[in-house]
Every structure is written in structure tokens, then in C-alpha cells.
C-alpha positions in Angstrom: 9.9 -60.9 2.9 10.2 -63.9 0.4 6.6 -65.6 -0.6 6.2 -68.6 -1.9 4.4 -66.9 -4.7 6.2 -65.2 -7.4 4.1 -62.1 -9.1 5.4 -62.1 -12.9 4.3 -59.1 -13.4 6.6 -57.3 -11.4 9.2 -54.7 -12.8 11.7 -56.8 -10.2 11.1 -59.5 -13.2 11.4 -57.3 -16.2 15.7 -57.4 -16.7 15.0 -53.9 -19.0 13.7 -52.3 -15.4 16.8 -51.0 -13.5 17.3 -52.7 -10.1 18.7 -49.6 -8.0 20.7 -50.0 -5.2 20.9 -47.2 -2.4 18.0 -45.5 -1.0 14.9 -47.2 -2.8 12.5 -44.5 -4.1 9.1 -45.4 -3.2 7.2 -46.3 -6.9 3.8 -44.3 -7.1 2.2 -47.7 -7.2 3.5 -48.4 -4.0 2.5 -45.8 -1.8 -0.9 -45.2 -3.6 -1.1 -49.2 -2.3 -0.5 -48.7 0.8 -3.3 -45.4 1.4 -6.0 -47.8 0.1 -4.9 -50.4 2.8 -5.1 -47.9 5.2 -7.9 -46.4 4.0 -9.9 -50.0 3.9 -8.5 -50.6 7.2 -9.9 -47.6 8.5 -12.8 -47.7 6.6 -14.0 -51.8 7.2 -12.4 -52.0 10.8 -11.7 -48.3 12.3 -8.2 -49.3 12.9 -5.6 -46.8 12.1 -2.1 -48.5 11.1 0.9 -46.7 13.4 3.5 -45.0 11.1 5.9 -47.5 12.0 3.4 -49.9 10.1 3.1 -48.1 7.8 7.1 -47.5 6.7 6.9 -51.5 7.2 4.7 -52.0 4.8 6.2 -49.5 2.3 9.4 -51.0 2.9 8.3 -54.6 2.2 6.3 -53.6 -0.3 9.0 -51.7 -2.7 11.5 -54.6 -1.9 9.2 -56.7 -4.0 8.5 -54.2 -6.2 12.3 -54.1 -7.6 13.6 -57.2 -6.0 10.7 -59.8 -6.0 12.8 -63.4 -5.0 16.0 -62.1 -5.5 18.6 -62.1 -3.2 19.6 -59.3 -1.6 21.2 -57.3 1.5 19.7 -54.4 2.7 19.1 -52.4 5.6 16.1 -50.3 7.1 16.9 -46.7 7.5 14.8 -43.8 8.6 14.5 -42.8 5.2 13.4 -46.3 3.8 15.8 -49.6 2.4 19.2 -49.3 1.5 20.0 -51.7 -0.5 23.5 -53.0 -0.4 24.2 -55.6 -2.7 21.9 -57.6 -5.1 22.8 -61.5 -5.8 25.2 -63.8 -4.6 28.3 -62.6 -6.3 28.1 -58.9 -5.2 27.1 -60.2 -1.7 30.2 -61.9 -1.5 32.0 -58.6 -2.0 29.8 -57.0 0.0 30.8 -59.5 2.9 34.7 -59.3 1.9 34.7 -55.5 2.5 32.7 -54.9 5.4 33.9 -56.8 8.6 31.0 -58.0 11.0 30.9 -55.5 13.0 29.9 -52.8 10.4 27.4 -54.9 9.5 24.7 -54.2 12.2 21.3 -53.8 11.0 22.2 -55.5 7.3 19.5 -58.0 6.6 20.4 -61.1 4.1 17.7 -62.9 2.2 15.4 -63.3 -0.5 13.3 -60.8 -1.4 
């Protein structure tokens, strides 16, 4: 997740580009991304990235695409992230409302 490079350029840095919280779509830029990876993968080295990889990488990759070294809780669903809460103030209500053990699964951290 977090890098210890920050890409500027990133909507997650633009505060006029809306930081969503729910079910993250998937940006165009993203996926398109990710099918030349696995293209060049398949392509350079024959290897064919499992679908499991392959929601990884969509998953990690839109988290920095509207969250870039922010800090955030989320969780990994079927479907993609779910984002929870965004920043330390709404992660504190985040963690006030929802007792431990409802938590399962919720990842805390930088993006």
C-alpha cells in the first residue's frame, strides 16, 4: 500500500477530485493499466497473472488512484475496496461506532 514515493499527479492529490467512499469504481486508467501489465507479462515472460492477482492489483492500484498517502480504512470485498472512512477524524468515528468485532477484514493505513 503506502510508497515512499508520492505521485503528484494523482487525482487523490487534486482536493477538486471527489474522494468516494463505498464501493470504489475502477477509473478507466486503472484497469486499462493493469491489461498492459498483463499483457507485458504474458508477452515478455509467458506468465499469466491469476485473477486473484489481478483484483490485487486493481485494488491497490485504485486505492492510490483516489487515496495516494492518505489515511484510510477499507476493506477488500468481492466486488473491489470499500472504503470506510478517510483521515483521522472520521476514523475515529469510524472506530467509536463499530465495536471490534464487526471489524473483521477492515484494514487501517496509509494509502
Amino acid at each position: 500500500m503506502a510508497s515512499d514515493l508520492i505521485d503528484s499527479t494523482l487525482p487523490a492529490h487534486d482536493p477538486n477530485f471527489p474522494k468516494p467512499r463505498g464501493l470504489l469504481p475502477v477509473p478507466p486508467e486503472i484497469a486499462e493499466s493493469v491489461a498492459r501489465m498483463e499483457a507485458r507479462l504474458l508477452r515478455e515472460h509467458g506468465i499469466q497473472i491469476t485473477p486473484e492477482a489481478r483484483r490485487r492489483a486493481l485494488d491497490d492500484q485504485t486505492l492510490n488512484w483516489y487515496y495516494d498517502n492518505t489515511y484510510i480504512a477499507f476493506r477488500r470485498t468481492p466486488e473491489g475496496i470499500e472504503v470506510l472512512a478517510v483521515g483521522a477524524e472520521e476514523i475515529h468515528e469510524y472506530l467509536e461506532d463499530h465495536p471490534p468485532e464487526t471489524r473483521q477484514g477492515v484494514v487501517f493505513g496509509v494509502a
